[in-house]
Each structure stands twice: as C-alpha cells, then as structure tokens.
C-alpha positions in Angstrom: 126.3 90.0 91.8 125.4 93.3 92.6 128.2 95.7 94.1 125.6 98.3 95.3 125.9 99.4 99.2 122.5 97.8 100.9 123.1 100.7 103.3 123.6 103.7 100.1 120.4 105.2 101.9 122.4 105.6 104.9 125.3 107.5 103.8 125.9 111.0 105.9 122.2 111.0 107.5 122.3 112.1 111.0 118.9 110.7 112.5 117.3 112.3 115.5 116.7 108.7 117.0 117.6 104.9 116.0 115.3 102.3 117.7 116.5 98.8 117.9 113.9 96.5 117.7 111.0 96.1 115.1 108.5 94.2 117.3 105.6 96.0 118.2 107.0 98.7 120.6 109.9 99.5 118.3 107.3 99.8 115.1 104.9 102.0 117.2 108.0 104.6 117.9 108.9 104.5 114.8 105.5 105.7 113.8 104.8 108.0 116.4 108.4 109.5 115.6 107.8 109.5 111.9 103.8 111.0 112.5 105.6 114.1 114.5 108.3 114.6 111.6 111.3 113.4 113.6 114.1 111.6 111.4 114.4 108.5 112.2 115.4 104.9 111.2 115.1 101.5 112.9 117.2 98.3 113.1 115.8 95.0 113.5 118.4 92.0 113.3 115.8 89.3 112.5 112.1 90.3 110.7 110.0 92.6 112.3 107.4 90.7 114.8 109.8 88.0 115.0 110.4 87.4 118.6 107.8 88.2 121.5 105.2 89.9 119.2 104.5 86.9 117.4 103.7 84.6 120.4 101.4 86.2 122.3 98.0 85.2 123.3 96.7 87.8 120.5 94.4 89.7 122.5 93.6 93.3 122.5 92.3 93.8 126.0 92.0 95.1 129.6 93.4 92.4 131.4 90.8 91.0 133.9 93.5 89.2 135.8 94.9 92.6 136.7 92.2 93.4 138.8 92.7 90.9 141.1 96.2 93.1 141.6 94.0 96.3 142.2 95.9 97.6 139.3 92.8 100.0 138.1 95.0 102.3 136.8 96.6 99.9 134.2 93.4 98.3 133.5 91.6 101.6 132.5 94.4 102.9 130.2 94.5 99.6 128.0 90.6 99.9 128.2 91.1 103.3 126.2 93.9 101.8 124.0 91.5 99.1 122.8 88.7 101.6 122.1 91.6 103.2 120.3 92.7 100.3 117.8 89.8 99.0 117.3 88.5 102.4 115.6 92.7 103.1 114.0 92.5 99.5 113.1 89.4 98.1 112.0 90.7 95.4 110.0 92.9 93.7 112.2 91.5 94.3 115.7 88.1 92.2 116.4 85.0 92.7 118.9 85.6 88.8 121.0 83.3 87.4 123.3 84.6 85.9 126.4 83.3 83.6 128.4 84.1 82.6 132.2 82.2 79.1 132.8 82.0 78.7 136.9 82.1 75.4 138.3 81.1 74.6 141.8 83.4 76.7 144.2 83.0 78.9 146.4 80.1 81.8 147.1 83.1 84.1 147.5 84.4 83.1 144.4 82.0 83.5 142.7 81.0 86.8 144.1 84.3 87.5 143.5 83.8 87.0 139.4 80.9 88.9 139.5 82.2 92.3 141.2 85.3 91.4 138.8 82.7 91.9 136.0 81.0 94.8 137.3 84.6 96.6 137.8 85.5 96.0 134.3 82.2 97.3 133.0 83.1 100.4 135.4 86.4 101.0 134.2 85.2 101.1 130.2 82.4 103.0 130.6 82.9 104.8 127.3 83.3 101.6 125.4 81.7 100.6 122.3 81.2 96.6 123.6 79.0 95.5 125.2 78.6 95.3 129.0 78.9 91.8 130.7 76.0 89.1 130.8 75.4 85.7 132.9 74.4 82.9 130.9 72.7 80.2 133.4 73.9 76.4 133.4 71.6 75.3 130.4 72.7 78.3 128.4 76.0 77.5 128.6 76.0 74.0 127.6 74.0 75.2 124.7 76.8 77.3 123.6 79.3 75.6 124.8 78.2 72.0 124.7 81.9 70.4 125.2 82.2 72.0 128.5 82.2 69.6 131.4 78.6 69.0 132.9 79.8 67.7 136.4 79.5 70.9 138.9 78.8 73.7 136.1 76.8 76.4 136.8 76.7 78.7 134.7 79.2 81.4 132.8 79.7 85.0 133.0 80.5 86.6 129.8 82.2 89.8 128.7 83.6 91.8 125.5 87.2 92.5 124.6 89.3 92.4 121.5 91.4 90.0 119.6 94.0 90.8 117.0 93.9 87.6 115.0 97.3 88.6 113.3 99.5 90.8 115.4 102.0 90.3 112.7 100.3 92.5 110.4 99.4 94.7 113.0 103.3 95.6 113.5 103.6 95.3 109.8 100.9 98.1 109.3 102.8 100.1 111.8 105.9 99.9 110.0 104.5 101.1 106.6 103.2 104.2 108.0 106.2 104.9 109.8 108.7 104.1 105.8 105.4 106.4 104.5 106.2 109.0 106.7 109.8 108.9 105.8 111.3 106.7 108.5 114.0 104.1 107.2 113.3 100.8 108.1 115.8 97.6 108.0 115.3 94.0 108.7 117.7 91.4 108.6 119.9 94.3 110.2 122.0 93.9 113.3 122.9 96.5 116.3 126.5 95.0 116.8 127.5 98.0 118.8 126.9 101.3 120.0 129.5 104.8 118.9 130.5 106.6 122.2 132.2 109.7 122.6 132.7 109.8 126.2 129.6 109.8 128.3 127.4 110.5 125.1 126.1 107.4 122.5 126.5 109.4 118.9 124.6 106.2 117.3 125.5 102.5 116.4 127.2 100.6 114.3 125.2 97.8 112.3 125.8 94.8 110.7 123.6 93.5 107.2 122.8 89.8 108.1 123.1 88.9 104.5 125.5 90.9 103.0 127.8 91.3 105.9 128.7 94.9 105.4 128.7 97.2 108.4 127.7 100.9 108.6 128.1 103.4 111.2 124.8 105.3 111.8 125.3 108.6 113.5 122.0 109.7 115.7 121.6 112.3 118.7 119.3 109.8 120.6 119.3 105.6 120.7 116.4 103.8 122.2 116.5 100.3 122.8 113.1 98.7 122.2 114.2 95.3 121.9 112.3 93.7 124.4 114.3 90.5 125.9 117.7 91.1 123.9 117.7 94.6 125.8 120.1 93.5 128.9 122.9 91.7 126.5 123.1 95.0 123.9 123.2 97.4 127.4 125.2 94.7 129.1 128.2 95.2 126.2 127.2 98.9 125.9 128.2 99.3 129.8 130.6 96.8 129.8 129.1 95.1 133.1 125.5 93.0 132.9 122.2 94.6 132.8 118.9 93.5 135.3 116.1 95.6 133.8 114.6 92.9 132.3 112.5 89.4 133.7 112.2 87.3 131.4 109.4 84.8 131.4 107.9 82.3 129.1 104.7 81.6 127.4 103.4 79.1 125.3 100.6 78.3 123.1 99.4 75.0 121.1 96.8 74.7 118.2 94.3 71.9 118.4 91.3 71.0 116.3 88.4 73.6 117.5 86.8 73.5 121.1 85.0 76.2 121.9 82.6 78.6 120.0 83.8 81.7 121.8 87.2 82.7 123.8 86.7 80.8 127.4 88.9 81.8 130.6 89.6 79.2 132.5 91.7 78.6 136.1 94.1 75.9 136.1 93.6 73.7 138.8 97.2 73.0 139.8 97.9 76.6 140.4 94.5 78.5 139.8 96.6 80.4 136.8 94.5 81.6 134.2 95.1 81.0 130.4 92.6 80.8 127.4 91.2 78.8 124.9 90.4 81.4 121.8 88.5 80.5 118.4 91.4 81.4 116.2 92.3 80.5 112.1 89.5 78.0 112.5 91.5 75.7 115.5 91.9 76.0 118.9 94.2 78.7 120.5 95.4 77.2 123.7 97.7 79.6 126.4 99.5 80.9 128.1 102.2 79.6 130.3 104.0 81.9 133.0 107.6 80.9 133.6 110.9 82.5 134.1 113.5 81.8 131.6 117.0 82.7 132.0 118.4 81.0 128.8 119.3 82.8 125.5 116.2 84.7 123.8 117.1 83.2 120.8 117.2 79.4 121.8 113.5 79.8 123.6 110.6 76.9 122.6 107.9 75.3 123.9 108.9 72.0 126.0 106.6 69.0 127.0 106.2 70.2 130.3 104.9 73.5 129.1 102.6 71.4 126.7 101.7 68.7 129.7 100.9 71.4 132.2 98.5 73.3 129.8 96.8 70.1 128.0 96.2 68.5 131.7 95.1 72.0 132.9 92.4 72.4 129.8 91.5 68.6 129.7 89.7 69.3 132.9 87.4 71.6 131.5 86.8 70.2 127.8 87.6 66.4 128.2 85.5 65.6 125.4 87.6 68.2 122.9 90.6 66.5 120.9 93.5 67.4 123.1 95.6 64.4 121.7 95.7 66.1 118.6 98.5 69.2 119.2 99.5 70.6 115.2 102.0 72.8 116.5 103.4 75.2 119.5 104.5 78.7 119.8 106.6 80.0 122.3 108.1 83.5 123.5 109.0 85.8 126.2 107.8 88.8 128.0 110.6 91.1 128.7 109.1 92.6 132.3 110.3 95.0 134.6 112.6 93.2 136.9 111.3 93.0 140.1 112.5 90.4 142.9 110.4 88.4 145.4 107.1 87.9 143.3 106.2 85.0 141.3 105.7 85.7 137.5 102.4 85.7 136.9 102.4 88.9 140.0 104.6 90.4 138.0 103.4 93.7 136.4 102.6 94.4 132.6 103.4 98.2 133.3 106.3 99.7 131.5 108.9 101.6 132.1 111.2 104.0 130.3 115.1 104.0 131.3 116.9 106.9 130.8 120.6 105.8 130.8 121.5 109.5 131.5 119.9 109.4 134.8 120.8 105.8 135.9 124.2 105.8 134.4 125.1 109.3 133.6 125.4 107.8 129.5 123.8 110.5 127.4 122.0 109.7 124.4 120.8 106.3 125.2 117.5 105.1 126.0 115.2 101.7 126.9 111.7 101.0 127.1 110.4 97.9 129.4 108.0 96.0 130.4 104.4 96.3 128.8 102.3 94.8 126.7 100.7 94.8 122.8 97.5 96.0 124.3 99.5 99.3 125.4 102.0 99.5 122.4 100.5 103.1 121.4 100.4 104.5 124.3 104.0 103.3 125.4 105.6 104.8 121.8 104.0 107.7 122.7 105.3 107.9 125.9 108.8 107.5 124.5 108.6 110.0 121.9 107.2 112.3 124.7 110.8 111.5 126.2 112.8 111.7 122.7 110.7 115.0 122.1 111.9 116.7 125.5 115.4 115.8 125.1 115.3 117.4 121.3 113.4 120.3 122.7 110.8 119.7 120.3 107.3 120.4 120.8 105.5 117.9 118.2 102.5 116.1 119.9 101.4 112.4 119.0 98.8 111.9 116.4 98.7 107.9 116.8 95.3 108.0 118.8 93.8 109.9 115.9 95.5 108.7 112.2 94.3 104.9 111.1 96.7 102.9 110.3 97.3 102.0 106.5 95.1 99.7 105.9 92.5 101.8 107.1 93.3 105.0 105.7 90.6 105.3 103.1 88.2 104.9 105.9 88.8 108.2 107.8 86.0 109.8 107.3 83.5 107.3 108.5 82.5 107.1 112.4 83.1 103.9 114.1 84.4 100.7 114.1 81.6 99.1 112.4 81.1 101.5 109.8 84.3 101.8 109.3 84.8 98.2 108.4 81.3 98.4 105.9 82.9 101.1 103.7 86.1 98.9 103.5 84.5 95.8 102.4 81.8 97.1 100.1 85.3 99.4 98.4 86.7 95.8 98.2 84.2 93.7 96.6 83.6 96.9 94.2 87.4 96.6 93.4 87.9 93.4 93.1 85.0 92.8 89.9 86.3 91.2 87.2 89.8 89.7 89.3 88.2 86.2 89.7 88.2 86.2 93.3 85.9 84.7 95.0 84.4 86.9 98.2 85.7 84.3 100.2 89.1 85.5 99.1 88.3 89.1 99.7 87.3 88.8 102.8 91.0 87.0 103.5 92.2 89.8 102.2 90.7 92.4 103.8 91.3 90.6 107.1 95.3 90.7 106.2 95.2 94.2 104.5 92.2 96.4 104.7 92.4 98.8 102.0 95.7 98.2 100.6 94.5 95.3 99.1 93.9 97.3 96.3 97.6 97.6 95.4 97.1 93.7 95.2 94.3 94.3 93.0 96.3 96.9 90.8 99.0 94.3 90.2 95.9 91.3 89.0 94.6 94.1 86.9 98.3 94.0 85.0 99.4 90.6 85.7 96.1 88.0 86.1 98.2 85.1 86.6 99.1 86.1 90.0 95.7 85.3 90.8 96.2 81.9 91.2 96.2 80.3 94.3 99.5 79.8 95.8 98.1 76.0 96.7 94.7 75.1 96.3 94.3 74.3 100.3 94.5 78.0 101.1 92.8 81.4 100.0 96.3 83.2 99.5 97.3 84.1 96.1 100.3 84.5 94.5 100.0 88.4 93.8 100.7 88.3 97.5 104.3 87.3 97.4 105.1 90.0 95.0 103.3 92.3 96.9 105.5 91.4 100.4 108.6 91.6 98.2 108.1 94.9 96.6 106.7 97.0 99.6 106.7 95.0 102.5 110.3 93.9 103.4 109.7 90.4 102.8 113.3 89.0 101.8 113.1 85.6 103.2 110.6 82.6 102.5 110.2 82.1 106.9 109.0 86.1 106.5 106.3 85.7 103.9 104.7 82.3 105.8 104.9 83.9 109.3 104.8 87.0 109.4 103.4 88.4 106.0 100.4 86.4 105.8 99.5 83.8 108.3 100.3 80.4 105.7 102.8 79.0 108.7 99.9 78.8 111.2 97.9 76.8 109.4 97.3 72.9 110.0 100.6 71.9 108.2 102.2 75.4 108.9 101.8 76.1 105.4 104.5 73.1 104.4 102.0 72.3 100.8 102.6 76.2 99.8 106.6 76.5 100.2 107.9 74.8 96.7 105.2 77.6 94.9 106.3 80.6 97.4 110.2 79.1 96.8 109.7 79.5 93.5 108.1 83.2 93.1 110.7 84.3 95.4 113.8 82.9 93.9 112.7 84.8 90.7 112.0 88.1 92.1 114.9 88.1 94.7 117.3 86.5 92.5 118.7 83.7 94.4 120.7 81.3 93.3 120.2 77.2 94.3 121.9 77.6 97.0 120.3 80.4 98.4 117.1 78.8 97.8 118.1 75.3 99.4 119.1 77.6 102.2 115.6 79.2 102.6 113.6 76.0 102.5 116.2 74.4 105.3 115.9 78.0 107.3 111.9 77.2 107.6 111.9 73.6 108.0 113.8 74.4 110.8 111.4 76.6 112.2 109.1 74.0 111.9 111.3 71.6 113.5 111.2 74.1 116.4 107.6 74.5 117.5 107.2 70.5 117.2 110.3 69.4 119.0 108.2 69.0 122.8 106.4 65.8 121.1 109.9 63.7 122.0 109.4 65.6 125.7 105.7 64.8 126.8 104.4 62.0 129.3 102.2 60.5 126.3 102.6 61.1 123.3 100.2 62.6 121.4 98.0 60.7 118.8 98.1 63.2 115.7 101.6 63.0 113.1 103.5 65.7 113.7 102.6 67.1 110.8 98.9 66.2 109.0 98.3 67.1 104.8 96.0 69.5 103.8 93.5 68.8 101.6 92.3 71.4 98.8 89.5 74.0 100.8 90.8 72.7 104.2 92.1 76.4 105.1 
C-alpha cells in the first residue's frame, strides 16, 4: 500500500479562500475565484453534486411561480442567468417548451395565467426563446393526447430551459475551476475550523478514505454547503445556527407522459409541480415540505410519493402512474424566515458575513438560492471575498464557456454554437466505431472534451465497447472519470459522472463491468470492491424504500431488466 500523503499538494499553501461544499454554489466560487486568479481550494466531504444539486427539478428558468409573489426583481435576474448558460453552456443547458393546460376554473384565473404570461414575456425581453403562445382545446389534445378531456380548454405555453444533467453541469464547473489552478477534493471532510481568537485562519480536514487529517491555513472560509451549513457554524460558534430552512422535495420517474414539460396545480393545495420529458421517462416533482431531520438521512416517503401520484393522476389518468422505477429526494437550504409556509418561502440568497453578525473574522456563508442563479450568486461572493482581500479582479463567468464548450468561443449563439460542436464531433470521432447515436450521448454529457475520450479510443480501441449493451456509454468513459474527473468510487461514476444510475434499472446491468474497470485502475482490493457494490446497492435501496410506505402499492418490481437498446 501506498505511504504517499493524499494531501502532499497541501503542504505550506496559504489559500486566499477555502469553500466547503462542491454542490453547485461551492463549484461556481470556486470558478469565479480561480477565473479572477485568487488561490483557492475546496472541500467536499461526499462527491461533488451529491446532495441538493442532484435532486432538483433540473430546470434552468425564471420561475413563473415567483410572480405570483411579485418578486420581479428575482424573476428578471435568473431570466438573464438563463440567457447566460445557455450561451456558456450549450451542451448541457436546453431550449424546453412548457406547457400550462387550463381546465375549467375561473375567468380570473385564467386571466390571471394569461397576464402571468405576458409578465414573463416582459421581464425577458432580450431573450433568445420564444415568446408565449395559446394552443386552443383541440390543439392540445393533439399534442398532448393523455391529458384529461373532461373541462379542458385549452393550454398556454412558454419557453425556458432545462439542464438534463446538472451533475455535469457542477462537474464542468469544477474542471475549469482545477484548470485554473484551484485544488479540488472530494471524499474530503471539514471536521473543524482553526481559530485564533476572533479570526478563522482555515480548517482542519479529514480524507474519508484514508483517514488522515490536514490543517489548511486560508485568510478567508466560506461555507457553501447548503443544508449541512447550520451544524459546521453551529460547532464553529459553539451554540446552534438558524440561517437555514430546510425543506424537502421529491421527484419519481415513470414511463413517459407527456411530449413537452406540463405545469400543473395540485388540487389538494393548488401547489405547482411538473411533469418534464426527461432520459426518455417521465420527470415527476416537486414536493415542498419542511424537514428538520439530518441532511444526510433525507428520502422520499410514500406520502411524498401518494401526494404527488394522486395530485398528477388527475391530470393524466390514462398515463402509467402505477409504474414508479425509482425516487429522488433532497433539500433546499432557504433563508430562514418564520411565519410563511414553504412554498412562500423565497429562492433569494443571502450572503452572511460572520464578522458582522458575530464579530468572527474570516468566516463566511452563502444561503438560500437556487441552480438557476448559481453564477450570479459565486459572483456575488467573490465580489465579497474580493473586497475583504482588497482585490480588484472582476468576474469573467458571464463571458468564458465552460469546458465543454471552450472550443466554441468564437461562434455567436446558442444554436451555432452547439452546430460547430457536433459537426467537430462527428469529424472526430471517424474511424472510432461509434455510432452517431453515441456521439450525440456524448456530446450531451461532454461537449467538446469528448475528444480526450476520443484520444484515449484512438490508443486503446477496446474501450470502445459498450459498458452493457442496454446503454450508449462506453467504457473509455470510466477511464476518463478516473484520470481527470475525480471519480474514485463506483456510486460517483453511475450518478454523477454519467447519468447510468437514472436509467430504468439505475444502471444495476452495468455495475459488475464499471466494478471491474475500476478495481483495475484504482487498485482495490476484494474487499474494497465488495465495499463499492454494497455502497451503491444501498443507494438503490434508498430511493425505492417508500414502496413499503404507500396506500397501494404500486404494480411495477421494484426494479425492471433492461433489455439491449432499451436506453
């Protein structure tokens, strides 16, 4: 066994800022840190996108709901953040048409939609989507034929964006942040803070594997990790933390129901949630609860499942809502604030300054927000980290694609963007014996560093086989997340390197092939790997335990076999 430091790297560095937390927010400081030459490293104790950033609804948009608050000001800025990823992020962020069907209801309801519409359309005026349309009653049955007849009349429909992997999406933001010289760790715990005083001088970290411990010296700490933040500032002060409201949401896959992304009200509390056209199924959610439990034990229930499969069975009864194949579930870490249900709650973050509130210098927090706003919230906090430095480097992150995009930079818009991508692809990828089904998968996961996939079939041609013939991945992939993607663990490649663990049998019929490659590049010995195929059939276990917890159960196995060319 090896007797080399995992934290060598670290020895006598003195960063200008350590973020805690590698979900989305923490990834996009870290860029918009690294972009404006700060030095900086990040600590995230599980795999990056492993908590909240992983269960969203996966949407890239305004929020229409958050009109209804009068909150213009919110829904204007992630308006212009959209606009912004889907030109730095061509790849991974798509154009997604929405559709509101209205049933009979009120005249002031429905007026109501319609000036909702018109607002929206106001409020991106710069866009590059579409403006809204109305599609009359027979239109929308053509479209949508398993919508329920009885009252429809008709459906509004509008443009926003969906980011079918928001996985990669903080992946990619962590690569340009390591490219730009930030040092990145997963698997890597904050177990306490350094204090000298009033002033944090950095933190002390724990390797999950190894079990070593390091202390990190930095002149500013900001804690980015969303609903963990209250316990680390809780030890930190030594008396509990309420920044943070935590409440829960859950989604289910079912077989496929709709043709576009439909916005529906629930009936028992006129909350609404979506069903999205997503990895070929159904992509039913959310759920708004508060949750006061650990962050760690947090899963969907069958009440969460009852509420939302009662709720959309209204509205698609003819659809196969019997058959759930999985759930998700995970919380939004919002600004606390008392007396307001959760779904009033607002999406707006905030930035702590611990000097301020607690006269503890060196420490920081951001709160609250949402993916949508993930740029714009890093670069609010590097604003903050810059002004305490004295540093006068402005944020590039509205302007520098990300990655996967990068050989793109000189074309103008989304659309062309994504053309000069895929015809470089298919150029690149002669001769590899892959089919353009493949390379479109591809580019959907990597953009343009897909070619460093390429480069290793070009010296190695065996990778090129399919890691199970059910799915399009290959197994140049798992080298590739190995060697420059931080992939240690067999849970990381499925879930959060490629999107295997969302498919129909959550990518069961590929673990004894991505077992395999793994034990051989990572060195592990039997145990290790018996340890890694418990560690994900446990995370299996997890988003299928509310079947024991529902008023009926439901019809499908837990689990259904995928046949070859099913994904």
């Amino acid at each position: 066994m090896s007797t080399i430091s995992p934290f060598t790297q670290l020895e006598g560095e003195l960063f200008d800022v350590v973020i805690i937390g590698g979900g989305i927010v923490g990834a996009g400081i870290a860029r918009d840190a690294a972009l404006r030459g700060l030095r900086v490293v990040l600590f995230e104790k599980d795999d990056f996108a492993a908590g909240t950033s992983s269960t969203s609804t996966r949407l890239i948009h305004g929020g229409l709901r958050y009109l209804e608050m009068f909150d213009f000001g919110l829904v204007r800025q992630d308006l212009g953040e959209r606009e912004i990823l889907l030109r730095i992020a061509p790849h991974l962020v798509n154009p997604l048409r929405f559709v509101v069907p209205m049933w009979s209801r009120s005249l002031f309801y429905r007026a109501k939609l319609k000036m909702g519409m018109i607002l929206y359309d106001l409020l991106s005026y710069d866009k590059s989507l579409p403006n809204h349309n109305f599609w009359n009653r027979e239109e929308a049955l053509k479209r949508e034929p398993l919508l329920n007849p009885d009252g429809l009349q008709g459906a509004l429909c509008y443009y926003d964006a969906q980011v079918p992997s928001t996985e990669r999406l903080v992946m990619e933001n962590i690569l340009d942040a390591r490219d730009h010289g930030a040092q990145i760790w997963n698997h890597t715990r904050v177990a306490g803070m350094l204090r000298e005083g009033e002033e944090i001088t950095g933190v002390k970290v724990r390797h999950e594997r190894s079990g070593e411990e390091r202390e990190v010296r930095a002149r500013l700490v900001i804690n980015a990790a969303g609903p963990w933040l209250d316990s680390l500032t809780g030890k930190l002060l030594h008396k509990p933390s309420h920044r943070v409201r935590m409440t829960k949401g859950i989604h289910f896959t079912s077989p496929p129901a709709s043709n576009h992304a439909l916005v529906l009200f629930a009936r028992k509390d006129d909350r609404l949630f979506f069903v999205i056209p997503w990895q070929g199924y159904a992509w039913v959610g959310t759920t708004d609860t508060d949750y006061d439990d650990s962050p760690d034990l947090v899963r969907a229930n069958g009440e969460d499942v009852d509420y939302l499969r009662d709720s959309v069975e209204t509205f698609l009864p003819e659809a196969q809502w019997r058959k759930i194949y999985y759930t998700t579930a995970g919380l939004r870490a919002l600004v606390r604030k008392e007396g307001v249900n959760e779904s009033a709650v607002s999406r707006k973050h905030a930035l702590v300054d611990y000097a301020k509130t607690d006269n503890l210098h060196g420490y920081m927090a951001v709160v609250g927000g949402k993916i949508t706003a993930y740029r714009d919230i890093a670069e609010d906090a590097v604003d903050m980290v810059c002004q305490k430095l004295g540093l006068s480097a402005r944020a590039q992150t509205a302007k520098v694609p990300l990655p996967g995009a990068r050989l793109s930079v000189r074309t103008q818009g989304r659309d062309e963007s994504l053309r000069y991508m895929r015809d470089l692809l298919y150029k690149e990828s002669e001769g590899l014996n892959l089919s353009n089904e493949q390379v479109e998968h591809l580019l959907s996961l990597y953009g343009t560093e897909a070619l460093s996939i390429f480069a290793l079939l070009r010296r190695q041609p065996e990778l090129g086989e399919r890691i199970h013939p059910a799915y399009l991945d290959i197994v140049a992939q798992i080298h590739h997340a190995v060697a420059r993607e931080f992939c240690v663990d067999a849970e990381d490649f499925l879930l959060r390197r490629t999107m295997l663990g969302y498919t129909q049998d959550q990518g069961l019929a590929a673990l004894p092939r991505i077992l395999k490659e793994m034990s051989a590049l990572c060195c592990w010995s039997e145990e290790e790997r018996a340890a890694q195929e418990q560690r994900y059939q446990a995370a299996v276990a997890k988003s299928q335990a509310f079947r024991q917890e529902l008023k009926e159960e439901s019809a499908a196995p837990a689990i259904e076999p995928v046949q070859a060319g099913e994904s």
